[in-house]
N, CA, C and O atoms as a GROMACS GRO file, in nm:
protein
  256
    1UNK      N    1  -2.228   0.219  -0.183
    1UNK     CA    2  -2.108   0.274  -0.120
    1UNK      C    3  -2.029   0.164  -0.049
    1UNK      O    4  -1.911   0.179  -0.017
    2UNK      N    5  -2.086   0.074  -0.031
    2UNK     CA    6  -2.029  -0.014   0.122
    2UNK      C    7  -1.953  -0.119  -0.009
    2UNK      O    8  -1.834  -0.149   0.001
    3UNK      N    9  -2.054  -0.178  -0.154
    3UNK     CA   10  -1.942  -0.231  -0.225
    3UNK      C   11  -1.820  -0.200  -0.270
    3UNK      O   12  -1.735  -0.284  -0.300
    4UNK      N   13  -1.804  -0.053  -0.279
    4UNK     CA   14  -1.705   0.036  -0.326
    4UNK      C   15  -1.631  -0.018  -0.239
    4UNK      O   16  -1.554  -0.098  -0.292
    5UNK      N   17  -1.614  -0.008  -0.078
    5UNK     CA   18  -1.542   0.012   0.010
    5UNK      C   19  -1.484  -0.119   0.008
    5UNK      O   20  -1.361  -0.121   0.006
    6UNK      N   21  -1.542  -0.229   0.007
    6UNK     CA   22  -1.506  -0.371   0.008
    6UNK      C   23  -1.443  -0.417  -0.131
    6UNK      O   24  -1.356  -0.503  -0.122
    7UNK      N   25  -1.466  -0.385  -0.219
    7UNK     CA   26  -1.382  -0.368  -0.337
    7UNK      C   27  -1.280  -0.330  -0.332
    7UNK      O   28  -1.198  -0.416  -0.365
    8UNK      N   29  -1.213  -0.182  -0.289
    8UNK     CA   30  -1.109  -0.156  -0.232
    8UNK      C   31  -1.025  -0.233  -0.141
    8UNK      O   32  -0.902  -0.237  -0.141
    9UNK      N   33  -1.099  -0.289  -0.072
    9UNK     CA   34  -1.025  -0.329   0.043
    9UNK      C   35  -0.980  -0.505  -0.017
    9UNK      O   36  -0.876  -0.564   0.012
   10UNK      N   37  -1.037  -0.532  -0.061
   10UNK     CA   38  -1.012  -0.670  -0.193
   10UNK      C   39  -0.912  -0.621  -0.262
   10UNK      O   40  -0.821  -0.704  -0.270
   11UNK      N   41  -0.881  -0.489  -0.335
   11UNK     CA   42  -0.778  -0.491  -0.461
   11UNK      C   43  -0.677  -0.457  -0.335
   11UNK      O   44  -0.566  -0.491  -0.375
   12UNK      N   45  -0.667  -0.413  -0.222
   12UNK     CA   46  -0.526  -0.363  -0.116
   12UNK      C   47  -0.480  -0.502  -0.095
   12UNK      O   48  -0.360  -0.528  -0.104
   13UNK      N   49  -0.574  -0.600  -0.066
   13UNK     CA   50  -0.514  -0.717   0.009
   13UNK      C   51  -0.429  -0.836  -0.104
   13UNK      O   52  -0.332  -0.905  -0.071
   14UNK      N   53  -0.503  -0.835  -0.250
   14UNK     CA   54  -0.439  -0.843  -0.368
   14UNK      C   55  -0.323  -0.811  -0.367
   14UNK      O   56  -0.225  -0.882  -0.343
   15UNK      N   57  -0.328  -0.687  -0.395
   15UNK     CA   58  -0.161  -0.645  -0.443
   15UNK      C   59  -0.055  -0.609  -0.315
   15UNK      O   60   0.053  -0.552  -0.329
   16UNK      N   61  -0.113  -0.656  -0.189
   16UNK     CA   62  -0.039  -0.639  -0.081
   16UNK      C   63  -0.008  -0.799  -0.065
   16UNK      O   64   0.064  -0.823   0.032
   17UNK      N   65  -0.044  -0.899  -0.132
   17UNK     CA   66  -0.017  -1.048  -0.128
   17UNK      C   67   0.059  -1.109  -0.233
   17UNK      O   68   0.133  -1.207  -0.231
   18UNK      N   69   0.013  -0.997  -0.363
   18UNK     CA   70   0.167  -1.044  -0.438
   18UNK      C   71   0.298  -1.018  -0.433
   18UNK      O   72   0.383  -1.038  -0.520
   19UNK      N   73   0.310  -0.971  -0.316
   19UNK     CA   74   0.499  -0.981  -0.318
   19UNK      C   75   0.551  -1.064  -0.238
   19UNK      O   76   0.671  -1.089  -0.247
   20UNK      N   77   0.440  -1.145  -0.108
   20UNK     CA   78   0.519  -1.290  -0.062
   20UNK      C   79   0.480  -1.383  -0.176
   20UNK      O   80   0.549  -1.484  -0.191
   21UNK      N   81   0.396  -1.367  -0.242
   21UNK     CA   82   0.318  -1.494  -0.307
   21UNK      C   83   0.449  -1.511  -0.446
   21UNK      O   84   0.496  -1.621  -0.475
   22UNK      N   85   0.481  -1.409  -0.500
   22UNK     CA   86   0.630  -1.462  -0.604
   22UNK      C   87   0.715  -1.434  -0.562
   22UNK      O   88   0.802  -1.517  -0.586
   23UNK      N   89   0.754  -1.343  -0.496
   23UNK     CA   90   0.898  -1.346  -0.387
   23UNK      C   91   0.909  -1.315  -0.263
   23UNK      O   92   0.943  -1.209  -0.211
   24UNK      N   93   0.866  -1.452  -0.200
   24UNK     CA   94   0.893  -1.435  -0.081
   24UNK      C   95   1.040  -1.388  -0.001
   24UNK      O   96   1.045  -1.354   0.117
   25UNK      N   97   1.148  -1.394  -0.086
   25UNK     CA   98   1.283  -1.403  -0.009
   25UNK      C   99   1.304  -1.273   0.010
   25UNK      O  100   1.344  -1.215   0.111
   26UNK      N  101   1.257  -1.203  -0.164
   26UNK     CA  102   1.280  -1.020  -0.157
   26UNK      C  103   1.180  -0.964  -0.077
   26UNK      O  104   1.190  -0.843  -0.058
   27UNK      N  105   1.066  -1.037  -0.013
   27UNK     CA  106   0.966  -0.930   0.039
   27UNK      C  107   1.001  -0.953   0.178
   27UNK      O  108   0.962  -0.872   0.262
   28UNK      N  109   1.084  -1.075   0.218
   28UNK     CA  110   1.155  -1.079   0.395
   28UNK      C  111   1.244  -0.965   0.371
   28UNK      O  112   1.225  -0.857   0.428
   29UNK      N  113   1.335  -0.983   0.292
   29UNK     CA  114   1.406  -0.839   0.299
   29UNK      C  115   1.378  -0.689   0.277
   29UNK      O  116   1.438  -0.592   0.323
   30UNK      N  117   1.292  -0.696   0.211
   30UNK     CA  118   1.251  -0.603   0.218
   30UNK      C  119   1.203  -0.528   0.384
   30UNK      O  120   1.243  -0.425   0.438
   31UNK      N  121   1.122  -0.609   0.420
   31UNK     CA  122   1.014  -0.604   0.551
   31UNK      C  123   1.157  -0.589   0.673
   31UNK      O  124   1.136  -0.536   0.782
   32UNK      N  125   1.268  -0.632   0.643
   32UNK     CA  126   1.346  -0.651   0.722
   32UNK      C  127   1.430  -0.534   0.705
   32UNK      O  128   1.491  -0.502   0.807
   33UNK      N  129   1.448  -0.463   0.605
   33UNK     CA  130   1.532  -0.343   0.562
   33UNK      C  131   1.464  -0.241   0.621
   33UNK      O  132   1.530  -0.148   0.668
   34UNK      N  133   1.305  -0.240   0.630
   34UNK     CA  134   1.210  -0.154   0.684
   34UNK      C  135   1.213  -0.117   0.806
   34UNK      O  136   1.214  -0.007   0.860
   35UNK      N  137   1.214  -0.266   0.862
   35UNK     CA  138   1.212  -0.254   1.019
   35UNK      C  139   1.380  -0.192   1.119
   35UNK      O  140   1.413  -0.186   1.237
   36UNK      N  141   1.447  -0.159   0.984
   36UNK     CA  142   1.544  -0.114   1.060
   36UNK      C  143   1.572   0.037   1.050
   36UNK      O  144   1.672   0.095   1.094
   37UNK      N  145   1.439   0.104   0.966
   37UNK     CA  146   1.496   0.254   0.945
   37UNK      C  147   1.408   0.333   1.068
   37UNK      O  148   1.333   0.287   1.154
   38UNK      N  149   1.444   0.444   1.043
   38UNK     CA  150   1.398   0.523   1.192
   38UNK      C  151   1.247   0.554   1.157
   38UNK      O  152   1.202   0.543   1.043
   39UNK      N  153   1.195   0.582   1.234
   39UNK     CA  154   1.114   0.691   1.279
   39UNK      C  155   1.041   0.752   1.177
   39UNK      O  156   0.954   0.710   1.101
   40UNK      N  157   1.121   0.904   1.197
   40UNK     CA  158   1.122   1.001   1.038
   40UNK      C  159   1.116   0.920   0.928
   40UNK      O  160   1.042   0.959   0.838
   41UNK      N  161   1.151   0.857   0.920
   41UNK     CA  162   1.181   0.766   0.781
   41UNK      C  163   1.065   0.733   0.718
   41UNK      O  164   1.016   0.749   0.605
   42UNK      N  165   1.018   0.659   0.874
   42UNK     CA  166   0.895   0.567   0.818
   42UNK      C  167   0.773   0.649   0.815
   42UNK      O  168   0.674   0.619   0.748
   43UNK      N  169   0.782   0.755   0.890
   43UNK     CA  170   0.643   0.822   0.869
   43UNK      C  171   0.656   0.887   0.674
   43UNK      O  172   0.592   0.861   0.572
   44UNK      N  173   0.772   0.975   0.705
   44UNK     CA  174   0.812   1.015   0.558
   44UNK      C  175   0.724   0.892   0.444
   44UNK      O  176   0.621   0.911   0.379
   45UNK      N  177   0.795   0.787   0.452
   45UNK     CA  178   0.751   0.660   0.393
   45UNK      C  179   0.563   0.660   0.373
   45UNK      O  180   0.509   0.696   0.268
   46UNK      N  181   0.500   0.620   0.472
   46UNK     CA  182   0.352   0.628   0.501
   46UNK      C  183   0.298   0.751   0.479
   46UNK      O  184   0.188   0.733   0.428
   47UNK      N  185   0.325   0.883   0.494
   47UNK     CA  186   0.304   0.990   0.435
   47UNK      C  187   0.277   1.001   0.313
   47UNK      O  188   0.164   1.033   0.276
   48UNK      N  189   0.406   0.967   0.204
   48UNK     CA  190   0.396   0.974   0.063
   48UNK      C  191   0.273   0.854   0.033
   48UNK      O  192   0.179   0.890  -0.038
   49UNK      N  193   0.274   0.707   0.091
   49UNK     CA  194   0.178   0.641   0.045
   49UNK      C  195   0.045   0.718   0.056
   49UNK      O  196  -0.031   0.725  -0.040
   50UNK      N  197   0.023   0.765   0.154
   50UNK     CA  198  -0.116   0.790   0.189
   50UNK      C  199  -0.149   0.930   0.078
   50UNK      O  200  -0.256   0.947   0.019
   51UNK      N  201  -0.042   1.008   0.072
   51UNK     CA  202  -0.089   1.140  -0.043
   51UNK      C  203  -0.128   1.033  -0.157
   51UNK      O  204  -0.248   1.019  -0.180
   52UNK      N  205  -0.026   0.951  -0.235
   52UNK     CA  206  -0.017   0.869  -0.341
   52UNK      C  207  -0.146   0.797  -0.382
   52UNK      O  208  -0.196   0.792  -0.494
   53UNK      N  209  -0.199   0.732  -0.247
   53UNK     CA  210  -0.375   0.676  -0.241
   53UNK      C  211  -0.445   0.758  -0.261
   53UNK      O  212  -0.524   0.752  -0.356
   54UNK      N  213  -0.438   0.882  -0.158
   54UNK     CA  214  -0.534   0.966  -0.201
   54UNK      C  215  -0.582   1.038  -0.316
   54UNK      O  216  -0.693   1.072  -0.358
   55UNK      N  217  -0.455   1.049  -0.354
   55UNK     CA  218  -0.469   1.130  -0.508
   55UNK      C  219  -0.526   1.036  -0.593
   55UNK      O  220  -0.625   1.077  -0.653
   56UNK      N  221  -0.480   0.885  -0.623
   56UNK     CA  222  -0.576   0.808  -0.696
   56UNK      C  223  -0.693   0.763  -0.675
   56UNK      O  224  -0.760   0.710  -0.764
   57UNK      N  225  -0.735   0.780  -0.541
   57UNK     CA  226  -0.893   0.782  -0.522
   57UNK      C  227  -0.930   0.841  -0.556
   57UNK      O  228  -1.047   0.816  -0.586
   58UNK      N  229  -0.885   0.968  -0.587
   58UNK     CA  230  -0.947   1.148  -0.580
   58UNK      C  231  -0.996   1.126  -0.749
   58UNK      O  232  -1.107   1.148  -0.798
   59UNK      N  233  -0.900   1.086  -0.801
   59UNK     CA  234  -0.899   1.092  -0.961
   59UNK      C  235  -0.966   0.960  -0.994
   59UNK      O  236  -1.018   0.964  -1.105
   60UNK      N  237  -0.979   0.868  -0.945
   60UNK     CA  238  -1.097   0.768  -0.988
   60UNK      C  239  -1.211   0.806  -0.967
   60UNK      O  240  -1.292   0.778  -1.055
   61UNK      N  241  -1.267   0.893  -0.831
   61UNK     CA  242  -1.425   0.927  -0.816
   61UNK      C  243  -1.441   1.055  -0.886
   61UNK      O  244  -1.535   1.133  -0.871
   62UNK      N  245  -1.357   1.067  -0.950
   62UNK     CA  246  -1.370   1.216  -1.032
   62UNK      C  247  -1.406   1.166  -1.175
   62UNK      O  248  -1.486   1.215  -1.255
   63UNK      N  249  -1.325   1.052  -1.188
   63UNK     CA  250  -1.390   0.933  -1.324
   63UNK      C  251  -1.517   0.876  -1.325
   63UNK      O  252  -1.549   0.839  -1.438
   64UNK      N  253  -1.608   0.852  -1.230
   64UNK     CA  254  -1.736   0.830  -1.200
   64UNK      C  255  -1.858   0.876  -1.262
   64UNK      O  256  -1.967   0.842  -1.216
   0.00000   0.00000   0.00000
């Protein structure tokens, strides 16, 4: 279980590193477009990610 978890947490930091690592200029703006929306926005935002994770966890340990 605990490799599972660290595996995961290896493929987040991956694909959370390729968008300074080939574009750094679009991922300042990006980060910078972010930091200027509200509130609502951003939970809205983190909301959908977190259903979006969940559901593909859900359906990978269902692939198991």
């Amino acid at each position: 279980m605990m490799n599972t978890v660290l595996l995961a947490i290896g493929l987040v930091l991956v694909v959370e590193g390729l968008g300074p690592l080939f574009s750094p200029h679009g991922w300042r703006n990006m980060v910078s477009q972010l930091s200027q929306q509200d509130d609502n926005t951003l939970r809205r935002i983190g909301g959908c990610l977190v259903v979006a994770g969940s559901v593909i966890t859900y359906m990978m340990y269902l692939r198991m």
